[in-house]
C-alpha positions as CSV (number, residue, x, y, z in Angstrom):
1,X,-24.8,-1.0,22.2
2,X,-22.6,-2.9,24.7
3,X,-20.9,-6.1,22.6
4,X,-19.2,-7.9,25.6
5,X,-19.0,-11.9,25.6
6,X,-16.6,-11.5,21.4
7,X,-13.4,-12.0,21.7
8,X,-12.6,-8.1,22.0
9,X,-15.3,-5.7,23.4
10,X,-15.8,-2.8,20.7
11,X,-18.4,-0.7,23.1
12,X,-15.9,2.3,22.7
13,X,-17.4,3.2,18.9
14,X,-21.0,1.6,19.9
15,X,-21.7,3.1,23.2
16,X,-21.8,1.4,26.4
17,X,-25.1,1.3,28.0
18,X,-27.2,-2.3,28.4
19,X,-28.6,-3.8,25.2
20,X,-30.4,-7.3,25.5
21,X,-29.5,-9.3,22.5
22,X,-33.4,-9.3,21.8
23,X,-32.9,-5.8,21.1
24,X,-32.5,-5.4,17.3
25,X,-31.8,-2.4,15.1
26,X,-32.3,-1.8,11.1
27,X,-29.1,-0.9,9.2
28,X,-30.0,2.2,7.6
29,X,-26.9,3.0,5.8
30,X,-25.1,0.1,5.3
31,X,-21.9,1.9,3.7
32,X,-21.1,4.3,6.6
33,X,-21.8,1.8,9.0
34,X,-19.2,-0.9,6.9
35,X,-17.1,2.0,6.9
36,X,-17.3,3.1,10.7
37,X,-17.2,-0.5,11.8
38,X,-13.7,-1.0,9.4
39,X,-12.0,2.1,11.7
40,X,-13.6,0.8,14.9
41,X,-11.9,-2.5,14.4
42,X,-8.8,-1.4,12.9
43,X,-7.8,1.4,15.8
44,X,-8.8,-1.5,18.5
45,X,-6.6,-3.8,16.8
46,X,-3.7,-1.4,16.6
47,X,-3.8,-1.0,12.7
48,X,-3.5,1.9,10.6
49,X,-6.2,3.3,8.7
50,X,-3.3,3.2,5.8
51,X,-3.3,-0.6,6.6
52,X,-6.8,-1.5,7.1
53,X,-7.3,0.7,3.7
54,X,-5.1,-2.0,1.8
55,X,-6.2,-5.1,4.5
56,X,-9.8,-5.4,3.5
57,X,-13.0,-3.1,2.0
58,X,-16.2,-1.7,2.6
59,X,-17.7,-4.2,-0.1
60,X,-15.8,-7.0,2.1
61,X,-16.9,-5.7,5.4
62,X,-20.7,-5.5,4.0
63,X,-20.3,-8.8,3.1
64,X,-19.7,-10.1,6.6
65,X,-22.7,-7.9,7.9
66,X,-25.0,-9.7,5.1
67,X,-23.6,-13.2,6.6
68,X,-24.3,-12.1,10.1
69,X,-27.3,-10.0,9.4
70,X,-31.2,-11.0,9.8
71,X,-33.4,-9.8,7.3
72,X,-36.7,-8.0,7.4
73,X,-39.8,-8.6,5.6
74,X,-38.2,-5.6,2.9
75,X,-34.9,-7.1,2.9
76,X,-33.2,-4.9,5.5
77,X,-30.4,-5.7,7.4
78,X,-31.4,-6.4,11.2
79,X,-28.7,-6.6,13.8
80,X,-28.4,-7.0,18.0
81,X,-25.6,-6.2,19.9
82,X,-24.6,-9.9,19.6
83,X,-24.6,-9.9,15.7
84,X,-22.7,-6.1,15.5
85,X,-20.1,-8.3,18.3
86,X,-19.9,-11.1,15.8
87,X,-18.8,-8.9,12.8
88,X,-16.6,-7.0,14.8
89,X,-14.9,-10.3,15.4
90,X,-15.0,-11.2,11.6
91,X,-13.3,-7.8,10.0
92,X,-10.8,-8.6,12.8
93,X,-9.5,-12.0,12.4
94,X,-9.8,-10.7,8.5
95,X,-7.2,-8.1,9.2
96,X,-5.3,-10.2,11.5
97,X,-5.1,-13.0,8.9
98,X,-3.8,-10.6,6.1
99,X,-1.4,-8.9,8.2
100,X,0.2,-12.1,9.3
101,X,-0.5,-13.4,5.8
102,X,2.1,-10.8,4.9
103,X,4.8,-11.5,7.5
104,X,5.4,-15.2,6.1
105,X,5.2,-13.8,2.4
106,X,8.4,-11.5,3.8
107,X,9.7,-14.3,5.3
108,X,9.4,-13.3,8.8
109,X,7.1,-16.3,9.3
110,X,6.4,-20.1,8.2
111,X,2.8,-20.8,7.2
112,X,1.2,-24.1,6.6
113,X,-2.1,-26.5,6.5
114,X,-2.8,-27.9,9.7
115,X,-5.4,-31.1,8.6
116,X,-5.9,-31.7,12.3
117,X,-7.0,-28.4,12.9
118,X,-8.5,-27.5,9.8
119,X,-6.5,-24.4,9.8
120,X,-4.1,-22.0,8.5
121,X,-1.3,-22.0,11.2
122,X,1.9,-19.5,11.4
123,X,5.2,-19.9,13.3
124,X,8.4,-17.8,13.9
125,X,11.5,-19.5,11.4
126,X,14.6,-19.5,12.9
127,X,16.4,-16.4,13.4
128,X,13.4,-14.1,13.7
129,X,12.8,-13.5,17.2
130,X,9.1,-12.5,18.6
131,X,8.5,-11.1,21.3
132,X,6.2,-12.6,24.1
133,X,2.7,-10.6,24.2
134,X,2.6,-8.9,27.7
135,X,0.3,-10.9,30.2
136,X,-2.5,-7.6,29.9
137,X,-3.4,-8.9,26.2
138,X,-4.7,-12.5,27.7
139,X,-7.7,-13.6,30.5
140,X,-8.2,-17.0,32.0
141,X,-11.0,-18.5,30.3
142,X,-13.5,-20.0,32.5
């Protein structure tokens, strides 16, 4: 499975030949997948498994496959490379959102509402210097 076009291309831990999106596949075992998929996306993201252990679990992870997931006729789990791409994406900003979640409860950010935005947004206080990402972590967007 190739899952290009998410915002971070996990075909490292799913293979990297061609799949159409039309393509779908039957979760068999639903843990070790939820479990695979929680070490896939924490090593790509640069966490630990320590910290993706205490960031989020397989019961949460399962729960984003079953939001994501089609179902069979017996209830089964049905994904494409497109669905497998958008829970990737899920357990990500999930680990993202604790871990910078955790940086303003140590004071090392400022968090608030954004009504405009509908979002949680994050800034650096005063005092508590962040570095620039390097260029290599961005693309233009088309």
């Amino acid at each position: 499975m190739d899952f290009g076009d998410g915002e971070y291309d996990y075909d490292e831990g799913f293979g990297g030949d061609e799949q159409s999106n039309s393509q779908f596949w039957k979760i068999t075992k639903p843990n070790a997948l939820a479990k695979y998929i929680g070490k896939l996306v924490a090593k790509e993201s640069g966490f630990s498994p320590r910290d993706m252990k205490q960031l989020i679990s397989v019961k949460q992870i399962k729960g984003y496959m079953e939001e994501v997931a089609e179902k069979d006729d017996e209830g089964s789990m049905m994904v494409n490379q497109q669905y497998m791409q958008d829970i990737c994406d899920l357990v990500h900003a999930h680990l993202v959102g604790f871990d910078l979640t955790k940086a303003a409860a140590e004071g090392m950010l400022e968090c608030y509402w954004d009504d405009k935005e509908n979002t949680m947004m994050f800034k650096a206080i005063d005092g508590h210097d962040i570095e620039e990402p390097p260029e290599e972590f961005f693309r233009d967007v088309e």
